[in-house]
N, C-alpha and C positions, 0 to 999 in steps of 0.2 A: 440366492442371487438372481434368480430367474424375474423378480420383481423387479429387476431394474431395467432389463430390457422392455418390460411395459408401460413402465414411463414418456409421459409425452418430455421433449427436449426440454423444454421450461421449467419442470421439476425439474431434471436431472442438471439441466446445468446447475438450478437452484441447489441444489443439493451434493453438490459437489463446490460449490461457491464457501457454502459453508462451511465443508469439510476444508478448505484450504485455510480459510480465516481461523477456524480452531487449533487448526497446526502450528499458523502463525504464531496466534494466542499462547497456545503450551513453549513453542520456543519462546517468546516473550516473559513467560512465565519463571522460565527457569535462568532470562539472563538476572531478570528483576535476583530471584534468589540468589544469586552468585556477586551481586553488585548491594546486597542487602546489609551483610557485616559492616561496609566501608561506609553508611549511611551515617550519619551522628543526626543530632535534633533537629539544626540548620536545612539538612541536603538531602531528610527523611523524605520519599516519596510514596504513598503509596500506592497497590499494584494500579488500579482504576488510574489514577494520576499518572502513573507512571506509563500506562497503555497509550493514555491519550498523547500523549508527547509523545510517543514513539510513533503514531497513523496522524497525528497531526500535519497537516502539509501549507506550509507556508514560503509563499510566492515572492521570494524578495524581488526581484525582477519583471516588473512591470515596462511594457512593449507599445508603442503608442500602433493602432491599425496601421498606419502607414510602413511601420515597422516591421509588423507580420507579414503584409503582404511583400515587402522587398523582400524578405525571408523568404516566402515561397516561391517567387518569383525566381532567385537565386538556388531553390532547391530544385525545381525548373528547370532551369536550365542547364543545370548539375547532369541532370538525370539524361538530358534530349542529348548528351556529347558522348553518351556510351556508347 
């Protein structure tokens, strides 16, 4: 263990980054197996497929600038009333 206290920050976070993503992965892993019986030909995913849909991140809600900035603007002044 002593080796990790000699790490400069940028491995170690590195390396801890990956070790969360792996964990991820394994729970991911194991819902894929539990939702795997109920699959038929149609609604077969496989794991790779099945990952990507799951870290896929799609933004239905699109914000015009004008938009954001009322928003911060708003959160602004949210903030300045405590």
């Amino acid at each position: 263990m002593s080796f990790v206290l000699d790490l400069d920050v940028e491995t170690f976070v590195g390396l801890l980054d990956k070790a969360i993503e792996k964990d991820i992965e394994d729970k991911l892993w194991q819902k894929w197996l539990v939702e795997l019986p109920y699959m038929d030909e149609k609604s077969f995913l496989s794991f790779d497929e099945y990952k990507e849909k799951h870290f896929k991140r799609e933004y239905t809600q699109k914000k015009t600038d004008e938009e954001i900035l009322k928003d911060a603007e708003n959160i602004l002044k949210m903030m300045s009333r405590k």
